[in-house]
C-alpha positions in Angstrom: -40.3 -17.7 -4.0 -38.9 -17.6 -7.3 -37.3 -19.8 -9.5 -34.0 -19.1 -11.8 -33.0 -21.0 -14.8 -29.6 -21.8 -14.9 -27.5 -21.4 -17.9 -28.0 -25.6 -18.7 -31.4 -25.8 -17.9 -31.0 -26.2 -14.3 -33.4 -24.1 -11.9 -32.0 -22.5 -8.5 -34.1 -20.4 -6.0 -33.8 -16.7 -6.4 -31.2 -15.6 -3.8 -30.5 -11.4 -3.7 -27.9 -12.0 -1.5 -25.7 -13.4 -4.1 -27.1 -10.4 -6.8 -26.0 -7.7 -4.5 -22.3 -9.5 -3.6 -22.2 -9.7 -7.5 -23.4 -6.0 -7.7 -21.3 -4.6 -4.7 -18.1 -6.2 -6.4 -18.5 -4.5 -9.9 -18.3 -1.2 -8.3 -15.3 -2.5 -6.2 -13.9 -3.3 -9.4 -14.0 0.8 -10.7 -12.8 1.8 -7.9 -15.7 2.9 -6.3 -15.9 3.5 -1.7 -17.2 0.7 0.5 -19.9 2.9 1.0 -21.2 3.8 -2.2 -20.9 0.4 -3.4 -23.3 -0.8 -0.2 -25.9 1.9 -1.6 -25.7 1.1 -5.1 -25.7 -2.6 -5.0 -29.1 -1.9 -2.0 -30.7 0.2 -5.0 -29.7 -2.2 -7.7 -31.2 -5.4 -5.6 -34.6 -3.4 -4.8 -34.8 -2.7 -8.2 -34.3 -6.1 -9.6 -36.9 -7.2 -6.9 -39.2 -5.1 -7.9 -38.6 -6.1 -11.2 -38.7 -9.8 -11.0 -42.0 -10.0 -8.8 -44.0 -9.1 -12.0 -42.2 -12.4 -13.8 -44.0 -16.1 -13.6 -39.9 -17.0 -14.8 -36.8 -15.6 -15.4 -32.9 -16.6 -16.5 -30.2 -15.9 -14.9 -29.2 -13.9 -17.6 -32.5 -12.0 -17.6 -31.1 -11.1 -14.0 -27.5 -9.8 -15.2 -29.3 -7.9 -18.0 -32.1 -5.8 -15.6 -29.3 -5.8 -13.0 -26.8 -3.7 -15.4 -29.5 -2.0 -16.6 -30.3 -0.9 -13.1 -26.8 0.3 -12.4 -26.1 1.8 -15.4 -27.7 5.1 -14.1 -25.2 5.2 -10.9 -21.8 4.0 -12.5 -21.9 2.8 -16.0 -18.0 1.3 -15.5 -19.4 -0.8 -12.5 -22.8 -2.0 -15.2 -20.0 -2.8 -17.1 -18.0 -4.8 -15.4 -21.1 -6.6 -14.2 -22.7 -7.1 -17.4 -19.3 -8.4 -19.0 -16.9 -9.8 -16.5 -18.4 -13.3 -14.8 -15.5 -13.1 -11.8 -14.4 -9.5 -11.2 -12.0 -10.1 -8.2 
């Protein structure tokens, strides 16, 4: 299980659940269906898995910056929004 530091220091267990609500909203935000938001922010989440299983620690803005980076390629709007808006609802 990995470990996230917090923006002040503090750690929190990795949770993808909450990456691919943040993920799945940035599309909402462009506009983009139910559906394809569901696929993306599946895609993104793998990805960032994949990604973070090679790293002994990571920040949570180590996360935002490989999670845009992942979306980019899908909708660059929705990377966006989730690189640059915190709350996008």
């Amino acid at each position: 299980m990995k470990h996230i530091v917090k923006r002040h220091g503090r750690t929190e267990t990795y949770d993808d659940r909450k990456l691919y609500a943040s993920v799945f909203s940035a599309c909402q935000a462009v506009r983009l269906s139910s559906d394809n938001a569901e696929l993306i922010a599946d895609k993104v989440v793998a990805d960032v898995q994949t990604w973070i299983a090679q790293k002994h620690e990571v920040t949570s803005n180590d996360i935002r910056a490989q999670a845009a980076k992942s979306l980019k390629p899908y909708d660059p709007d929705a990377a966006y929004m989730y690189l640059h808006h915190r709350v996008v609802w």
